[in-house]
C-alpha positions, -999 to +999 in steps of 0.1 A: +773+185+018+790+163-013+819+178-033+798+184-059+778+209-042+805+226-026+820+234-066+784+246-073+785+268-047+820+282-057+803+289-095+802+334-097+768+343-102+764+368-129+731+384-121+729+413-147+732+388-177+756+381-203+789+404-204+787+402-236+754+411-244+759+443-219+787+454-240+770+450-275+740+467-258+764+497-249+776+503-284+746+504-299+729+528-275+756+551-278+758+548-315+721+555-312+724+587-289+753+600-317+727+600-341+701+616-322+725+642-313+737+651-347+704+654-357+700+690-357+688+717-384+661+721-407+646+686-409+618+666-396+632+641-371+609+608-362+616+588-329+604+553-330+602+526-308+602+491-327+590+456-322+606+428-342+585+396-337+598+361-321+609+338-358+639+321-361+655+346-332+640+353-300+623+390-305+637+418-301+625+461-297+643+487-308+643+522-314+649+541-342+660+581-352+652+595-386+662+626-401+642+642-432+655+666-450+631+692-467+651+681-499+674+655-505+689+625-487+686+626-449+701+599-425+692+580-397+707+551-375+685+521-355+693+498-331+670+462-318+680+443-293+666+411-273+651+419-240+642+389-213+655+377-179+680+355-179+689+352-147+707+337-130+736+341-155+764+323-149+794+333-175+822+307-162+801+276-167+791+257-203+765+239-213+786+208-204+792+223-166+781+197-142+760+177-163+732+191-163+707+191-188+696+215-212+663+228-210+656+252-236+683+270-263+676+309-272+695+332-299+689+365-287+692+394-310+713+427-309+707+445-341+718+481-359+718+498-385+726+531-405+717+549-438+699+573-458+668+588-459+645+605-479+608+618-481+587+601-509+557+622-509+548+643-477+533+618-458+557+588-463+595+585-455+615+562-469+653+549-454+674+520-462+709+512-449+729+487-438+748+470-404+753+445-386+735+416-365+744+393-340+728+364-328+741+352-292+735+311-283+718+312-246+709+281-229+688+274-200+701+244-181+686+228-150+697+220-115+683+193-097+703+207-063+687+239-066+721+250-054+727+273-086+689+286-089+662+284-061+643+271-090+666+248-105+666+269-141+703+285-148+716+304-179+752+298-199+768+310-226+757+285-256+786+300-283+776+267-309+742+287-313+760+321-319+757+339-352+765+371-369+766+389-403+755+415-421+722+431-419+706+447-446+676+474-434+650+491-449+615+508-445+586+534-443+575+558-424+543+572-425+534+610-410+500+617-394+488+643-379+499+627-344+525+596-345+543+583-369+540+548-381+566+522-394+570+490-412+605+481-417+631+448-426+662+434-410+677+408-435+697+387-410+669+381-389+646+378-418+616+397-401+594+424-409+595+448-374+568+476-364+567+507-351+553+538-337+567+574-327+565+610-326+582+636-352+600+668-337 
């Protein structure tokens, strides 16, 4: 065995992914579950799970809570995040680490938002709001040892690629007589998004 695999194998693997990403994910869930859990009363509330499309930013699904009020301005909170397997993840290398090269760069997305909404007629909602978005620089890196992956394919941290900023949100939802239907925007990723849900 050469030097340079024994420091490979010395590398902590980080099989659950990016610290990082696991924390942002854990903020917005919660924030998520406060809003679901204030939303109590007379009001119609919609669920919604989401899919933002693959553009600029890897895709993303999300889920959505949205509270109608029989008259007036209502409230509501979302969250869209990036969800793939990036694993092996290994935090305490760079893309530099070893040499190897770089295979493929991602941005995954963590998204949220929260605002106001309001009924437009009785089968269309309307909310917009406001947040904040990140974009978090992945790169997949490859290892001709296969010490690091049986495959050769690794994740790092890629912090040149990461972004973040405000994020602008708005949208409809539409009431049927069974789900609910929604179109929506997030302005930092610059996408249209989709969903469907039920209303309580």
């Amino acid at each position: 065995m050469t030097p340079h695999e024994t420091t490979r194998r010395g590398i902590k693997r980080i099989p659950w992914g990016n610290p990082r990403r696991t924390s942002i994910a854990g903020m917005l869930v919660a924030a998520a579950l406060l809003t679901s859990g204030a939303a109590r009363g007379e009001a119609e509330i919609a669920l919604a799970v989401q899919y933002l499309p693959e553009g600029d930013y890897e895709s993303a699904f999300g889920v959505g809570v949205y509270r109608f009020e029989s008259e007036g301005f209502g409230f509501y909170g979302n969250v869209a995040l990036t969800l793939a397997d990036r694993a092996p993840y290994y935090e305490s290398l760079t893309v530099d680490s070893f040499g190897d090269p770089v295979t493929k760069r991602y941005q995954d997305l963590a998204l949220f938002s929260v605002g106001i909404t309001r009924a437009l007629t009785e089968n269309i909602g309307g909310y917009v709001g406001a947040g904040y978005g990140w974009a978090i620089g992945v790169a997949r890196k490859d290892d001709p040892t296969n010490i690091l992956a049986s495959d050769g394919e690794y994740y790092v941290d890629d912090p040149a690629n990461d972004e973040s900023g405000l994020n602008v949100n708005a949208g409809l939802i539409f009431f049927t007589s069974g789900p609910v239907f929604e179109i929506g925007y997030h302005s930092f990723a610059e996408r249209l998004y989709l969903g469907v849900g039920v209303l309580f």
